[in-house]
C-alpha positions in Angstrom: 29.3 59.6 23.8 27.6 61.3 26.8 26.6 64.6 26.8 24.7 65.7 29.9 26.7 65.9 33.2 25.6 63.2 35.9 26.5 65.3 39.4 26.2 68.5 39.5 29.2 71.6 38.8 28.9 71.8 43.1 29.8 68.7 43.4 33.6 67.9 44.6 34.0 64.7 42.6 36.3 62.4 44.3 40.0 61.7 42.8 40.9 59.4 45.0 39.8 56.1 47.1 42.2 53.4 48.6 41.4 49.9 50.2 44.2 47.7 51.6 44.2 45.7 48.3 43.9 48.8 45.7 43.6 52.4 44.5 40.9 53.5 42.5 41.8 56.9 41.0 40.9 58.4 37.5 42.0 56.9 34.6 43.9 59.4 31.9 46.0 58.8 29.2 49.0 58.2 31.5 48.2 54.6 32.0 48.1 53.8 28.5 50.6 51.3 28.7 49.7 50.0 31.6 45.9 49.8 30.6 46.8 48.5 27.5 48.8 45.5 29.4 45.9 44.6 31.7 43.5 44.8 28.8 45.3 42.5 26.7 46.1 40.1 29.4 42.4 39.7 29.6 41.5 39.8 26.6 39.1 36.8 25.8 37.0 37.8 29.4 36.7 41.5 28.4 35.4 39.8 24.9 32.9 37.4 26.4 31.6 40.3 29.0 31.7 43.5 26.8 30.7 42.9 23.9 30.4 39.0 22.7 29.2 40.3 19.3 32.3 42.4 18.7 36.0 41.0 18.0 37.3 44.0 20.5 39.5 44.3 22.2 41.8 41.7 20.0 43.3 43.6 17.0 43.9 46.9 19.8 46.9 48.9 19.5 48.4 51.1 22.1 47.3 54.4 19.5 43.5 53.2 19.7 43.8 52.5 23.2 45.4 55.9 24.3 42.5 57.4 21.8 39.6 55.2 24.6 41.6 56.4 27.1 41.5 60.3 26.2 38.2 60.0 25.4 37.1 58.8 29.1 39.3 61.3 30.2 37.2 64.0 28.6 34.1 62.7 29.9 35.6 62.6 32.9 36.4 66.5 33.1 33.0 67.1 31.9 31.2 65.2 34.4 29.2 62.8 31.6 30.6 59.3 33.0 33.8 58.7 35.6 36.3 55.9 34.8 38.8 55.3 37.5 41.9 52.8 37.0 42.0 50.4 39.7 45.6 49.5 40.5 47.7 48.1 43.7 48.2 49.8 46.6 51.4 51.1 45.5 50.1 52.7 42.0 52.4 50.1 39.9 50.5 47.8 38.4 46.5 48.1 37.0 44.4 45.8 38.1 41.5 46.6 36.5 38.7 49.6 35.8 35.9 50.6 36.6 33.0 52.8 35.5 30.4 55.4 36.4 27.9 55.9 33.2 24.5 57.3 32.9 22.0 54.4 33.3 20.1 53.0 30.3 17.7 51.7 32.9 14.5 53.9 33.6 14.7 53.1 37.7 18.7 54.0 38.0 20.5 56.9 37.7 23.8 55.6 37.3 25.5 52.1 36.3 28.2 51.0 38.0 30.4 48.5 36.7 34.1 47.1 36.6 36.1 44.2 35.3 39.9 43.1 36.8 42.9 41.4 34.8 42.5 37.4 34.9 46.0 37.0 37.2 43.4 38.8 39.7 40.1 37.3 39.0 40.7 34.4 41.6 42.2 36.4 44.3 38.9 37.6 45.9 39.6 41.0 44.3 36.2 40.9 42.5 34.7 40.8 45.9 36.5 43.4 47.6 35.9 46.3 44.6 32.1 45.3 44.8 32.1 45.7 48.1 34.3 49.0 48.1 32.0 50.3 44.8 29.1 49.7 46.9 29.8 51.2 50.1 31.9 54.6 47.8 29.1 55.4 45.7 26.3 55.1 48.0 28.4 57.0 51.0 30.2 59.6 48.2 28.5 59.6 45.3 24.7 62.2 45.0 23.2 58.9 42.6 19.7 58.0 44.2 19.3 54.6 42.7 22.4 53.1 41.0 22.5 49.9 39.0 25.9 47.9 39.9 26.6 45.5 37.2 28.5 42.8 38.6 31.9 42.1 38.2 31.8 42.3 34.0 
């Protein structure tokens, strides 16, 4: 869907960030199964926040979601948007996503956004990966004015 790279071929993209509640590391078709779990056990807030017009994600099947998946992988390699899984500490369960897009918004270069399962939502975890989102991007990332969506 995106065709210009957002950083630069110099720039060493980062692979890897860990809190002491979760890993943030790309997301490839690997973790289709596991995606596809945290997905579906969220189902009607990734509705609601997404896309309220749009029935998705119910009717998803593992083959469409290992199809999202590759694609984000893809962008990922060519530098035109960054999704990272977000999992525990321990890389065993995912916990959410997020996402580095081009910005739609004139003023930002980038939008930054995530969303974690509903077991997690109540935890504080929302918190913590805004927090961790803000101080990554901003310390790691070359954007100049991001947009951080909250918590979608």
């Amino acid at each position: 869907m995106y065709h210009d790279p957002i950083v630069s071929q110099e720039f060493n993209v980062p692979m890897l960030k860990k809190t002491f509640r979760c890993l943030f590391r790309p997301l490839t078709i690997r973790d289709v199964i596991r995606d596809f779990d945290a997905v579906m056990s969220s189902a009607e807030y990734l509705k609601e926040h997404f896309n309220p017009g749009s029935s998705w994600p119910e009717g998803l099947t593992v083959e469409q979601n290992l199809i999202d998946l590759g694609w984000h992988e893809y962008e990922f390699q060519n530098r035109t948007s960054f999704t990272y899984t977000i999992t525990d500490t321990e890389d065993e369960l995912t916990l959410g996503c997020c996402y580095i897009y081009p910005s739609k918004m004139e003023n930002h270069d980038v939008s930054v956004s995530y969303w974690v399962r509903d077991s997690e939502r109540e935890t504080g975890l929302n918190e913590h990966i805004a927090d961790t989102l803000k101080n990554w991007v901003t310390k790691d990332w070359p954007f100049k004015n991001p947009l951080y969506v909250e918590s979608i």
